[in-house]
DONUMI-745421 format. One record per residue (C-alpha): x, y, z. Coordinates in steps of 0.5 Angstrom, whole numbers, plus 500, padded with zeros to 3 digits. Example, Ala and Ser with C-alpha at 12.3 -4.5 7.8 and 13.67 -1.06 7.14 Angstrom:
BEGIN
525491516/527498514/
// end
This chain:
BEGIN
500500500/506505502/510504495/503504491/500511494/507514494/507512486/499514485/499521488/506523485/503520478/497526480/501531482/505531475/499529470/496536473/490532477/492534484/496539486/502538491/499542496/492538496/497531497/501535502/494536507/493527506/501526508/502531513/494532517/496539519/493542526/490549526/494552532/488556534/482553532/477557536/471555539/468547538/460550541/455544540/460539537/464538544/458533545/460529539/467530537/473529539/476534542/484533537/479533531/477540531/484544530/484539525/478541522/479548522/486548518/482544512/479551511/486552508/483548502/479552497/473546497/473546506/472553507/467554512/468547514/468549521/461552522/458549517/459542522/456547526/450548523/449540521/452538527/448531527/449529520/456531522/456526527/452520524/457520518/463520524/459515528/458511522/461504521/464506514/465513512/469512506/462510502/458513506/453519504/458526506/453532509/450537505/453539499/459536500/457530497/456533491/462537491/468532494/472528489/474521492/481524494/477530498/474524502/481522503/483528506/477528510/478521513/485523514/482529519/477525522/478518522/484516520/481508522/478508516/484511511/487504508/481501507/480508502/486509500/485502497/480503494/482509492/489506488/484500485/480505480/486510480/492505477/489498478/487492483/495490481/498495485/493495491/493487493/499482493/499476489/501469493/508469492/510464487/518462487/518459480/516466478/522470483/526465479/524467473/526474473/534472476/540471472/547469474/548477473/542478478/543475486/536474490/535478496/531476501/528481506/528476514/521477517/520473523/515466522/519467516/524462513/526462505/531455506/525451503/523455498/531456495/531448496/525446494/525449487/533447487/531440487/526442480/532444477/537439479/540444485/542439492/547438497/547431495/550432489/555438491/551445487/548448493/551451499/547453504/551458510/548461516/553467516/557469523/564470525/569466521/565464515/567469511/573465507/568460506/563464503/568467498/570460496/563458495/561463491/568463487/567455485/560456483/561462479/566458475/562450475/555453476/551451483/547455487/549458495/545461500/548466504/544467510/543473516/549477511/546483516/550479522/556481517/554489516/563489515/564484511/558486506/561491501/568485500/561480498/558486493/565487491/566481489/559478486/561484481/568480479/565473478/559476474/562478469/564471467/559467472/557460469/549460466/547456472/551459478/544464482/546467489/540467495/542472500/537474506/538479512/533482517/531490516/534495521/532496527/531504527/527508521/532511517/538506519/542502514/546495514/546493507/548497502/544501497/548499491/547491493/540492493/538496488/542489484/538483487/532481486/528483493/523478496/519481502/514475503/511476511/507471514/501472516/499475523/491473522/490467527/486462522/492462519/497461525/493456527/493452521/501453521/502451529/497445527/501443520/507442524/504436527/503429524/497425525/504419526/507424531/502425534/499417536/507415538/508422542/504420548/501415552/495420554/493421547/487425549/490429555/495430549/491432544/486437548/493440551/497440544/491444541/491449546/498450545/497452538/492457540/496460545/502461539/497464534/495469539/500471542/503472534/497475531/498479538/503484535/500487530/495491535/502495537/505497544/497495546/498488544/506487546/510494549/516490545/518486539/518479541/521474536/516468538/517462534/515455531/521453535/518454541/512451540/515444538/520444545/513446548/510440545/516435547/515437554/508437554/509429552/515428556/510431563/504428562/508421561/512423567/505425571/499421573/495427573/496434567/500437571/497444570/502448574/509446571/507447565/503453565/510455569/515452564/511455558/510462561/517463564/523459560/520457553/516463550/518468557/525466554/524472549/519476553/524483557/519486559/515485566/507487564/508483558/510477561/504478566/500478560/504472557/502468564/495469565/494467557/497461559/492461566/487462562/488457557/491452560/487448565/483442567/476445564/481444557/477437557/471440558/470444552/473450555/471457551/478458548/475465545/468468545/464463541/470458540/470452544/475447544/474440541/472433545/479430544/475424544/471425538/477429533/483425530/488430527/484432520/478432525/482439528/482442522/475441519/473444526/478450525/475451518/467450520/468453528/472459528/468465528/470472524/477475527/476480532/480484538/476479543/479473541/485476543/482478549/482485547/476492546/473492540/477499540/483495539/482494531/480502532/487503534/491499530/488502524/489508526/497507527/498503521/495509517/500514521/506510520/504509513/505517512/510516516/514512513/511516506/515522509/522520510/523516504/520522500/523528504/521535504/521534497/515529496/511534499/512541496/515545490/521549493/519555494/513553498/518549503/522554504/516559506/512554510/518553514/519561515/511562517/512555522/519558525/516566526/510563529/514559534/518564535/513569536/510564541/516561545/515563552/521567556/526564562/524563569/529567574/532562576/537566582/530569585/527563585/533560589/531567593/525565595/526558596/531559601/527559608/521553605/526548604/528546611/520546612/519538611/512538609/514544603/522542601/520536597/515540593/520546592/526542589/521538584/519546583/525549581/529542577/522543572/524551571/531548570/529544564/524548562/529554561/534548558/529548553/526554551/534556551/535551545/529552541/529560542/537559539/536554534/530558532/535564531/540560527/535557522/533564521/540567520/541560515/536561511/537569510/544567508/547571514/550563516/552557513/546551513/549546518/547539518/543540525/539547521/538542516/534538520/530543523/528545518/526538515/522537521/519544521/516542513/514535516/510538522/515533525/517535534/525536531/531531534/526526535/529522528/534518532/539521526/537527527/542533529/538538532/537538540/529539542/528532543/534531547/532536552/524535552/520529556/518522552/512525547/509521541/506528539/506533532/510539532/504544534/500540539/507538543/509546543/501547545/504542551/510546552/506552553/501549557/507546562/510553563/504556564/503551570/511553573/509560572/502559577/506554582/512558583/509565583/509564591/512556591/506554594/503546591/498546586/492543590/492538584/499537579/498537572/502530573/503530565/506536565/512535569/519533566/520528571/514526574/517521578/520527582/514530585/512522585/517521590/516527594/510525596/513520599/518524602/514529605/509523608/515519611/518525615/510526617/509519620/516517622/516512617/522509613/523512607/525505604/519502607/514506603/510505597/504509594/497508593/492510588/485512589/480515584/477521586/470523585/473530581/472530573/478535573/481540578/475546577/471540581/475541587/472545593/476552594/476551601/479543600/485541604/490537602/489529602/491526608/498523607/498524599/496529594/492530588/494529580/491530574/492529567/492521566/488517561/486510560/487504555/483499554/478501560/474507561/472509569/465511570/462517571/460520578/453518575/455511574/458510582/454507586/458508593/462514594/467513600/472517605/479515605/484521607/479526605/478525599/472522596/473516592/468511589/467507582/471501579/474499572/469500566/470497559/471501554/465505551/466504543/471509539/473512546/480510545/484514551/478517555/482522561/480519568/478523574/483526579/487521582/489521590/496518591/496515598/503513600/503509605/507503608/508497605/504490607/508484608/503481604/505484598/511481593/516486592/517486584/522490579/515494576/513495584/510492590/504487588/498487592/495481589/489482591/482480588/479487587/486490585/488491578/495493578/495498573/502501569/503507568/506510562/508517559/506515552/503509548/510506547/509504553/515499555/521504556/516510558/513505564/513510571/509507577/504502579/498504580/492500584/485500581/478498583/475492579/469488581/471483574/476479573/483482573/485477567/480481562/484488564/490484563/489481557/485487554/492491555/489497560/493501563/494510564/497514560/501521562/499524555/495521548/499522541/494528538/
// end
C-alpha cells in the first residue's frame, strides 16, 4: 500500500490531476493552531479532531467547513459514527462537490481508522486492482526474473524461513546438497572464506549457494558486493546466489548497501498474522503418526496440544495490535511451539494426572517467556496460559467467544482441521482478549505509519515544490517564535525558595518546582536559539548545517525536530518522551510552562498537579512519599503508593475550600486504555478515605473511546504490607478486586513505564490484563 500510494499521488501530481498542495494535506494532517471554539459538537466530536477541521478550511472545497459542521452537527455526527464512512453519503452538498481524494482528506482528518480501506479502493479505480492486493508468491515466478547476473535478496521477517523454498524449486532443476551444487550458509564470525570459495567455485562450475543472515555481516558485505560483480562478469549460466537479511531495526538506519539491492531480486514474503492462518500452520506442524507415537495420554495429549497451538497463533496474531498488544517485539517461533510439545508429551507421561502448573510455568517462563524482557508483557503471556491451560480444556473449555475447544475423544488429526475451518468465527479483537477499540487502534496506527513512512522516504520533496517549502518553513518558524514562552529566573526563584526547603511538608515539592523550571529553560533556550539560527541560514547571513537542515526538515513535515534518532537538532533530547506532532507537542509545552509559571508565583503546591506536564514525574511522585514519610515517621524504603479515584471529573470539580489529602496529594491529566472508569452518575458508592471522596471501578470501554481521560487521581503513600510481592514494576497486592495497573508516559509503552497503580475492579483482573488496560500520561494527538 506504501509503494502503491506513493506511485498513484506522484502519477497525479505530474499529470496535473491533483495539486502538490492537496496531497500534502493527506501526507501530513495538518493541525490549526487556534482552531477556535467546537459550540455543540463537543458533544460528538473528539476534542483532537476540531483544530484538524479547521485547517481543512485552508483547501478552497472546505471553506467554511467548520460552521457548516455547526449548522448540520447531526448529520456530521451520524457520517462520523458510521461503520463505513468511506462509501457513505457526505452531508450537505459535499456530497456533490468532493472528489474521491476529497473524501481521503477527509477521513485523514477524522477518521483516520477507515483511511487504508479508502485508499485501496482508491489505488484499484485509479491504477488497477494489481497495484493494491498481492499475488500468492510464487518462487518458480521469482526465478524466472533472475539470472546469473541478478542474485535474489530475500527480506527476513519473523515466521518466515526462505530455506525450503530455495531448496524446493532447486531440486525441480536438479540443484541439491547431495549432488555437490547447492550450499546453504548461515553467516556469522569465521564463515567468510567459506562464502568466498563457494561463490567462486560456483560462478565457474555452476551451483547455487544461499548466504544466510548476511545482516549479522554488515563489515563484510561490501567485500561480497565486490565480489558478485567480478565473478558476474563471466559466471557460468546456471550459477544463482540467494542472500537473506532481516531489515534495521530503526526508521532510517542502513545495514546493507543501497548499490547491492538495487542489483537483487527483492522478495519480501510476511507470514500472515490472522489466527486462522496461524492455527493452521502450528496444526500442520504436526502429523496424525507424530501424534499416536507421541504420548500415552492421546486424548490429554490432543486437547493440551491444540490448545497450545491456539495460545501460539494468538500471541503472534497479537502483534499487530501494537504496543497494546505487545509494548516489545518478540520473535516467537515454530521453534518454541515444538519444545513446547515434546515437553508437554514428556510430562504428561511422567505424571498420573496433567500437570497444570508445571506446564503453564515451563510454557509462561522458560520457552516463550524466553523471549519476553518486559515484566507487563509476561503477566499478559502468563495469564493466556492460566486461561487457556487448565483441567476444563476437557471439557469444551471456550477458548475465545464462540469457539470451544473440540472433544478429544471425538476428533482425530484431520477432524481438527475440519473443526478450524467450520467453527472458528470471524477475526476479531475479542479473541485476542482485546476491546473492539483495539481493531480501531490499530487502523489508525497503521494509517500514521503509512504517511510516516511516505515522508521519509520522500523527503520534504514528496511534498512541496521548492518555494512552497521553504515559505512553509518560515511561516511555521516565526510562529513559534512568536510563541516560545520566556525563561524563568531562576536566581530569584533560589531566593524565594530558600526558607521553605527546610519545611518537610513543603521542601520535597519546592525542589521538583525548581529542577522543572531548570529543564524548561533548557529547553526553551535550545529552540529560541536553534530558531534563530535557522532564520539566519535561510537568509543567507549562516551557512546551513546539517542540525539546521534537519530543522527545517521537521519544520516542513509538522514533525517534533530531533525525534528522528539521526537527527542533529536537540529539541528531543531536552524534551519528555512524546508521540505527539510538532504543533500539538508545542501546545503542550505552552500548557507546562503556563503550570510552572502558577506554582512557582508564591512556591505553593497546586491542590492537583498536572502530573503529565512534569518533566519527571516521578519526581514529584517520590515526594509525595518523602514528605508522608517525614509526617508519619515511617521508613522511606518502607513506603510504596497507592491509588484511589477521586469522584473529580478535573481539578475545577474540586472545592475551593479543599485540603490537602491525608498522606498523599491530587494529580490529574492521566488517560485510560483498554477500559474506561465511570462517571459519577455511574458510581453506586461514594466513600471516604483520607479526605478525598472516592468510588467506581473498571468499566469496559465504550466504542470509538480509544483513551477516555480519567477523573482526578488520590495518590496515597502508605507503608508497605508484608503480604505484597515486591517485584521490578513495583509492590503487587494480589489481591482479587485490584487490578494492578502501569502507568506509561506514552502509548509506546515498554520503555516510558513509571509506577503502578491500583484500581478497583469488580471482574475478573484476566479481562484488564489480556485487554492491555493501562494509563497513560498523554495521548498521541
Amino acid at each position: 500500500l506504501t509503494v502503491g500510494t506513493m506511485l498513484t499521488l506522484s502519477i497525479a501530481v505530474s499529470e496535473g490531476i491533483l495539486s502538490a498542495d492537496e496531497v500534502q494535506y493527506l501526507y501530513l494532517g495538518k493541525v490549526a493552531p487556534d482552531p477556535g471554539n467546537m459550540g455543540p459538537l463537543h458533544e460528538w466530536m473528539p476534542e483532537a479532531i476540531w483544530p484538524k477541521v479547521k485547517a481543512l478550511e485552508g483547501l478552497k472545497r472546505f471553506v467554511g467547513l467548520g460552521d457548516n459542521m455547526h449548522s448540520d452537527s447531526d448529520d456530521w455526527q451520524a457520517w462520523f459514527d458510521g461503520a463505513t464512512p468511506e462509501t457513505a453519503r457526505l452531508p450537505g452538498d459535499y456530497q456533490k462537490l468532493c472528489t474521491p481524494f476529497d473524501r481521503l482528506i477527509l477521513l485523514r482528518t477524522m477518521r483516520p481508522d477507515r483511511v487504508s480501506t479508502a485508499l485501496s479502493t482508491y489505488i484499484a479505480n485509479t491504477m488497477g486492482n494489481e497495484y493494491v492486493f498481492q499475488q500468492p508468491f510464487d518462487m518458480t515466478a521469482t526465478y524466472a526474473e533472475t539470472s546469473n547476473q541478478t542474485p535474489v535478496f530475500f527480506v527476513l521477517f519473523p515466521g518466515v524461513d526462505p530455506t525450503p523454498w530455495v531448496e524446493q524449486l532447486g531440486k525441480t532443476h536438479g540443484i541439491s546438497q547431495e549432488n555437490g551444487t547447492f550450499t546453504n550458509i548461515s553467516m556469522g564470525q569465521g564463515q567468510e572464506k567459506p562464502a568466498e570459495a563457494v561463490i567462486e567455485r560456483y560462478a565457474k562450475e555452476g551451483g547455487w549457494c544461499f548466504l544466510q543472515n548476511v545482516h549479522l555481516m554488515t563489515s563484510w558485505v561490501p567485500k561480497l558486493e565486490r565480489l558478485l560483480e567480478v565473478v558476474q562478469e563471466s559466471a557460468h549460466e546456471n550459477f544463482r546466489c540467494f542472500v537473506s537479511a532481516e531489515p534495521p531495526g530503526l526508521q532510517g538506519m542502513k545495514n546493507m548497501p543501497e548499490s547491492l539491492l538495487q542489483t537483487c531480486v527483492k522478495v519480501a514474503n510476511e507470514a500472515p498474522a490472522d489466527i486462522k492462518s496461524n492455527l493452521t500452520r502450528a496444526w500442520a506442524n504436526f502429523t496424525p503418526d507424530s501424534m499416536a507415537e507421541a504420548c500415552t495420554k492421546p486424548d490429554e495429549y490432543k486437547a493440551c496440544l491444540f490448545s497450545l497451538c491456539w495460545f501460539h497463533s494468538i500471541v503472534l496474531g497479537r502483534r499487530r495490535f501494537g504496543a497494546q498488544g505487545w509494548s516489545r517485539k518478540y520473535s516467537f517461533n515454530t521453534g518454541d511451539l515444538l519444545v513446547c510439545s515434546n515437553v508437554l508429551a514428556t510430562y504428561l507421561d511422567a505424571n498420573p494426572a496433567v500437570p497444570w502448573d508445571d506446564l503453564r510455568y515451563i510454557f509462561g517462563e522458560i520457552m516463550y517467556g524466553g523471549h519476553i524482557t518486559d515484566a507487563w508483557d509476561r503477566r499478559t503471556n502468563n495469564t493466556y496460559l492460566q486461561v487457556l491451560m487448565q483441567p476444563e480444556l476437557l471439557a469444551g473449555l471456550e477458548l475465545a467467544p464462540g469457539f470451544k475447544s473440540p472433544d478429544p475423544q471425538k476428533h482425530g488429526y484431520t477432524d481438527y482441521i475440519t473443526y478450524i475451518n467450520a467453527q472458528l468465527p470471524a477475526e476479531s479483537p475479542p479473541q485476542f482478549g482485546l476491546h473492539p477499540n483495539a481493531e480501531i487502534g490499530y487502523l489508525m496506527a497503521t494509517t500514521n505509519d503509512l504517511f510516516t513512512t511516505i515522508l521519509s522516504m520522500g523527503g520534504a520533496s514528496g511534498v512541496a515544490g521548492a518555494g512552497s517549502q521553504s515559505d512553509a518553513v518560515k511561516s511555521t518558524m516565526n510562529d513559534l517564535k512568536e510563541r516560545c514562552p520566556g525563561q524563568f529566573e531562576i536566581l530569584t526563584l533560589m531566593k524565594k525558595a530558600e526558607p521553605l526547603l527546610h519545611e518537610p511538608d513543603k521542601g520535597p515539592y519546592v525542589v521538583c518546582a525548581l529542577q522543572e523550571c531548570r529543564r524548561m529553560n533548557v529547553l526553551t533556550s535550545e529552540i529560541l536559539r536553534s530558531l534563530q539560527e535557522l532564520e539566519k541560514g535561510l537568509n543567507g547571513q549562516l551557512n546551513m548545517t546539517q542540525s539546521m537542515e534537519d530543522l527545517s526538515k521537521a519544520l516542513l513535515l509538522c514533525q517534533w525536530p530531533g525525534r528522528d534518532p539521526f537527527s542533529q537538532c536537540g529539541w528531543e533530547k531536552r524534551a519528555w518522551p512524546s508521540k505527539k506532532a510538532l504543533v500539538p507537542q508545542f501546545t503542550d509545552m505552552l500548557l507546562r510552562h503556563a503550570q510552572l509559571t502558577r506554582w512557582t508565583e508564591e512556591l505553593i503546591t497546586p491542590m492537583s498537579v498536572w502530573l503529565s506536564g512534569l518533566f519527571n514525574p516521578m519526581a514529584y511522585l517520590t515526594g509525595v512519599t518523602q514528605v508522608t514519610s517525614r509526617a508519619t515517621g515511617e521508613p522511606l524504603d518502607k513506603m510504596t503508593q497507592q491509588t484511589f479515584v477521586t469522584t473529580y471529573k478535573d481539578p475545577s470539580a474540586i472545592p475551593a475550600n479543599a485540603q490537602f489529602p491525608e498522606n498523599g496529594a491530587y494529580i490529574h491529566g492521566l488517560f485510560i486504555e483498554g477500559a474506561r472508569w465511570p462517571s459519577l452518575d455511574e458510581i453506586e458508592e461514594v466513600e471516604n478515605i483520607g479526605g478525598a471522596p472516592v468510588g467506581g471501578t473498571l468499566l469496559e470501554s465504550r466504542l470509538k473511546e480509544l483513551m477516555p481521560p480519567m477523573p482526578v487521581l488520590y495518590i496515597r503513600a502508605v507503608p508497605v504490607s508484608p503480604s505484597w510481592e515486591a517485584s521490578a514494576v513495583g509492590y503487587l497486592r494480589h489481591q482479587e478486586d485490584i487490578y494492578e495497573c502501569p502507568v506509561f508516559i506514552t502509548t509506546m509503552r515498554g520503555p516510558t513505564y513509571l509506577f503502578l497503580a491500583t484500581l478497583r475492579t469488580t471482574e475478573s483482573k484476566h479481562k484488564w490484563t489480556l485487554t492491555g488496560t493501562a494509563l497513560m500520561l498523554q495521548t498521541d494527538t
